[in-house]
Structure formats: structure tokens, C-alpha cells
C-alpha positions in Angstrom: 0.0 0.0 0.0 1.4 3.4 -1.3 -0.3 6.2 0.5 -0.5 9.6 -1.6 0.4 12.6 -0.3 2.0 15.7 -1.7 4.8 15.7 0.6 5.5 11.6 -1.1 5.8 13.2 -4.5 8.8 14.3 -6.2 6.3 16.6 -8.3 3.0 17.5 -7.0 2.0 19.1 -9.5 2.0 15.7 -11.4 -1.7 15.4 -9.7 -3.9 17.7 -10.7 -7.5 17.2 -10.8 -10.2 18.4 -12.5 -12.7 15.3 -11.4 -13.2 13.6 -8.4 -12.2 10.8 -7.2 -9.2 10.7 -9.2 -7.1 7.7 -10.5 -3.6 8.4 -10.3 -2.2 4.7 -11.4 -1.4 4.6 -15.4 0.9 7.6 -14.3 3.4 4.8 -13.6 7.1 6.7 -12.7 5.5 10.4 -13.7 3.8 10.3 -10.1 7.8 10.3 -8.5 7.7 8.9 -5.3 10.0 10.2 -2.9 13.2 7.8 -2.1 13.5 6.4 -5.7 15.0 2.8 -6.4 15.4 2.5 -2.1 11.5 1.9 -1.9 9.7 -1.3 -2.9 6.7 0.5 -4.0 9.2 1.9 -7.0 10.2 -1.1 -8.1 6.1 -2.2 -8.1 5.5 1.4 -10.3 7.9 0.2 -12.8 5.2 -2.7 -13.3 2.7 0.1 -14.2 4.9 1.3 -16.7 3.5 -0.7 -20.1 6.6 -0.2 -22.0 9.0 -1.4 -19.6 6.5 -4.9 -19.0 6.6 -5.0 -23.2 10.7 -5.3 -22.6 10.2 -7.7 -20.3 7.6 -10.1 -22.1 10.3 -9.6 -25.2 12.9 -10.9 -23.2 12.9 -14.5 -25.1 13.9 -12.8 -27.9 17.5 -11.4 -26.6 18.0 -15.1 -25.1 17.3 -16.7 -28.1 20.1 -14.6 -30.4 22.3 -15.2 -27.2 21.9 -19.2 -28.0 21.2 -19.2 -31.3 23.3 -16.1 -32.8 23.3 -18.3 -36.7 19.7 -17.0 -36.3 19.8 -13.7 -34.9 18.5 -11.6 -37.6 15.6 -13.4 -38.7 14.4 -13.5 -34.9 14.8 -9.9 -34.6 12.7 -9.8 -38.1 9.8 -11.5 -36.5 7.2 -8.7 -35.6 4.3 -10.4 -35.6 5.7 -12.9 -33.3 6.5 -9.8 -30.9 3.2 -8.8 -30.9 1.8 -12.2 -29.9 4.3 -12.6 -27.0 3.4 -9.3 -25.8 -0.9 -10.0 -26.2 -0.3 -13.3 -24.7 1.5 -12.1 -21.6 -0.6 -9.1 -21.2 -4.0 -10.8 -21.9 -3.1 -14.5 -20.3 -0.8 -13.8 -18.0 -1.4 -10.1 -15.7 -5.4 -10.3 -16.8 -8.0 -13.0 -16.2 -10.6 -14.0 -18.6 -14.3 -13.0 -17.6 -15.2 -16.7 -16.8 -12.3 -16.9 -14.5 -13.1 -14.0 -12.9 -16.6 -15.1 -12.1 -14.8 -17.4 -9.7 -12.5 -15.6 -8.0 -14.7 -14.8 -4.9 -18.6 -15.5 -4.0 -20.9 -12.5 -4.6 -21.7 -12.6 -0.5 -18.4 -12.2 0.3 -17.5 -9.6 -2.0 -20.3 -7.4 -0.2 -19.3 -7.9 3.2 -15.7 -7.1 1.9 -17.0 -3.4 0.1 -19.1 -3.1 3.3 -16.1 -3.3 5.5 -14.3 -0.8 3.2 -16.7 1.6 3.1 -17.1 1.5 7.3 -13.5 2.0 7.8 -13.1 4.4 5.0 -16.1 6.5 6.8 -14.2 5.9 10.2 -10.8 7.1 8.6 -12.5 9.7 7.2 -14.0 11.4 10.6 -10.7 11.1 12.4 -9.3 13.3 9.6 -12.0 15.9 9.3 -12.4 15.8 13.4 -8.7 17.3 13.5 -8.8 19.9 10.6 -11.2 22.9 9.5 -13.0 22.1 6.2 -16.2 23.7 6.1 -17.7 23.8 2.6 -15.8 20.8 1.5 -16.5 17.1 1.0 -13.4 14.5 1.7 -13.0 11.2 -0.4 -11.0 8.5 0.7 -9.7 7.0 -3.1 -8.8 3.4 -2.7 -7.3 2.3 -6.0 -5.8 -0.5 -7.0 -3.5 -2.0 -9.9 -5.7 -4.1 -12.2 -3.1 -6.7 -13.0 -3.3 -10.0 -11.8 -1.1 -12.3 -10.8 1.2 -10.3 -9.2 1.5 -8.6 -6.2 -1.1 -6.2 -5.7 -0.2 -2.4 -5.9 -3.0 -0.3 -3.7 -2.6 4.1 -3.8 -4.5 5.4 -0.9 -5.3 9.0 -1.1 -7.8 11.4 1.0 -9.2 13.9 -1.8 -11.0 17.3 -1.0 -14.2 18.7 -3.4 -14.9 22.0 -2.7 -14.0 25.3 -4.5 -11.6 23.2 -6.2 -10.2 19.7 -6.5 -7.2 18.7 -4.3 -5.1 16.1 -3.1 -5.3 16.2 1.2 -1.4 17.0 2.1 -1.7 14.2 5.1 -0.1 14.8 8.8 2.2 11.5 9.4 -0.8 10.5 12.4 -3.1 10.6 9.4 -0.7 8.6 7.5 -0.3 6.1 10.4 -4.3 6.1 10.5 -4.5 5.0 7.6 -1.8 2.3 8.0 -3.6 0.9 11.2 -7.2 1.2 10.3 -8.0 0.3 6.4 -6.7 -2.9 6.0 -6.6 -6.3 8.4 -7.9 -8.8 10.1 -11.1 -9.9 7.6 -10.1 -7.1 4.6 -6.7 -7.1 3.2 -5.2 -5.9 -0.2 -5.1 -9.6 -1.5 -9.0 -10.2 -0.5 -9.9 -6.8 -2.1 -7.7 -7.6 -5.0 -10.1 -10.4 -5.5 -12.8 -8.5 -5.4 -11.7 -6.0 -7.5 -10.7 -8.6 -10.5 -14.0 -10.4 -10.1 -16.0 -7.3 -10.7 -13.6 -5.2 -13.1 -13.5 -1.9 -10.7 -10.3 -1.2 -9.6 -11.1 2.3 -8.0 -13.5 2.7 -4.8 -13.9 6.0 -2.7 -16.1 7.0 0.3 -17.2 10.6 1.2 -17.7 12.4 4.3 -19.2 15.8 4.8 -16.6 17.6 7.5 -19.6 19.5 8.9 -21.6 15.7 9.7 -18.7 15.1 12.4 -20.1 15.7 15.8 -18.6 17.8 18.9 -17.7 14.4 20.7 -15.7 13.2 18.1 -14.0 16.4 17.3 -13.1 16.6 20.9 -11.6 13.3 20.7 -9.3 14.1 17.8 -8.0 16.6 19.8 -7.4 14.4 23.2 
């Protein structure tokens, strides 16, 4: 889980928004997250990046002039071959086809998973607006996720404000840890929503919360 905050961001002004909730994955290394090649969640962007998985899926090709160099150029003459590889591997082998999706998880389960996503989200949600001042605007949490299978799953967490304009919520690191604490575990983890996600092809959910909803109590207890 990659949490998205402006102060992660080697360029913030990378996100801009002009909708809400807004998908940020696609981007793949334009988003620049802070701490480069030292982070696993780089080396999972790189993934995102479709030209760098067409290198990889073309790797046969390199390995086979390496064994057989007698028949190097007519392997590097072999377009239509390329294309294949790369349809196969992007169609067989990081997507599902619909009937296989169908039976990834049970329609019951899937609801009690998006029902415990939204509660927590809403729950996330209060804690944030309890601690800040944000009359006249509406806060999303943006759970997105990859929509590659097969690997491991790539979720961007990211609180975004509607109100006189678009924004991406700069979060406080108790906010971050929050988040980090409270979304995922016990009976709803990446993996299980991941599931969810493939079955139903929608790899984007948010929740909203109207800051002015949040009672005195729990304002009170943001501040304690």
C-alpha cells in the first residue's frame, strides 16, 4: 500500500485534478515517489509502466540470439511474433478472462468485503476531518488498486478534498499512520480486495464524508 500525499511526491504538480475521485495509477514513474530505487513501491510502479513490461515479455527474444546467434536476424525480423508474446502475456498472463473471474470470490463475500471498506473508510475519514477545518468541503478517501493479476497487488490510498476546487489532502504522518492501522486487516486485506476488484472489473473505490456531519464528541476526541 502506497499512501499519496504531496509531501511523497517528487512533483506535485504531477496530480492535478479536474474530477473527483481521481485515478492516479497509469501515471506509472511520472507520479515520483520520494526515495526512488530505495523503496519497494518503485520497483512495483515500474510494473505500471506498459513499455517497460513490453521489454520484459520480449525478453525470449535477446536469449534466443544469445543461443542461437546463426539466427539472430531473422528472430529480430519476426514482428508479428512480438506482438503475440506481448498479447499473450498481457492478456493471459497479468489479466483474467471473464469466466475466470466469475470465480475468484462468492458475490456474498464480495459485499461484506465493500461493506467493511466503506465503514473503515467513513471511520478514517471522521478522524481526519475531526482534526482539521474544512467547512464547505466534501473528503473522499480513493482506494485504488492495480488491475493486474497475478502479481502482487499495488494499492494508492489517497484522502481527496471537493470544494471550491479539487485537491489532493497534504496528510499529517498521524493521518498517515491512521490510515496504516485502520484500512486494511484482520477480515479485509489488499489480497481479499484484490479479488474483489478482478472479479467485478472496478479497480477504483472512494467513500465521502461531509466535515460538517462530524459531531462535537468526536471532534473533541481528535483533539485528546
Amino acid at each position: 500500500m502506497f499512501i499519496l500525499t504531496r509531501s511523497e511526491l517528487l512533483n506535485p504538480k504531477a496530480i492535478t485534478m479536474s474530477s473527483m475521485p481521481k485515478r492516479v495509477l497509469g501515471r506509472g514513474l511520472g507520479i515520483g515517489v520520494r526515495g526512488t530505487v530505495t523503496r519497494r513501491v518503485f520497483w512495483r510502479l515500474v510494473l505500471e509502466v506498459q513499455f517497460l513490461r513490453n521489454l520484459f515479455a520480449l525478453t525470449p527474444f535477446p536469449v534466443a540470439m544469445f543461443i542461437w546467434p546463426h539466427l539472430a536476424l531473422p528472430i529480430s525480423q519476426a514482428p508479428l511474433l512480438m506482438f503475440i508474446l506481448i498479447w499473450l502475456f498481457e492478456s493471459r498472463v497479468l489479466s483474467y478472462r471473464d469466466a475466470a473471474r466469475r470465480g475468484l470470490i462468492g458475490e456474498v463475500e464480495a459485499a461484506r468485503g465493500l461493506d467493511v471498506l466503506a465503514v473503515r473508510s467513513r471511520e478514517i475519514l471522521t478522524r481526519i476531518a475531526a482534526r482539521r477545518d474544512l467547512a464547505g468541503s466534501i473528503l473522499h478517501l480513493v482506494v485504488e488498486q492495480s488491475d493486474m493479476a497475478r502479481v502482487t497487488p499495488l494499492t494508492v490510498v489517497s484522502v481527496q478534498v471537493e470544494g471550491a476546487r479539487y485537491q489532493l489532502l497534504d496528510l499529517a504522518d498521524e493521518e498517515r499512520a491512521l490510515i496504516e492501522a485502520r484500512l486494511f486487516g484482520g477480515e479485509l486485506d489488499e489480497r481479499l480486495l484484490a479479488r474483489i476488484n478482478q472479479a467485478e472489473k472496478v479497480f477504483l473505490r472512494s467513500a465521502g464524508l461531509d466535515p460538517r456531519s462530524v459531531s462535537a464528541h468526536a471532534r473533541l476526541a481528535a483533539m485528546a
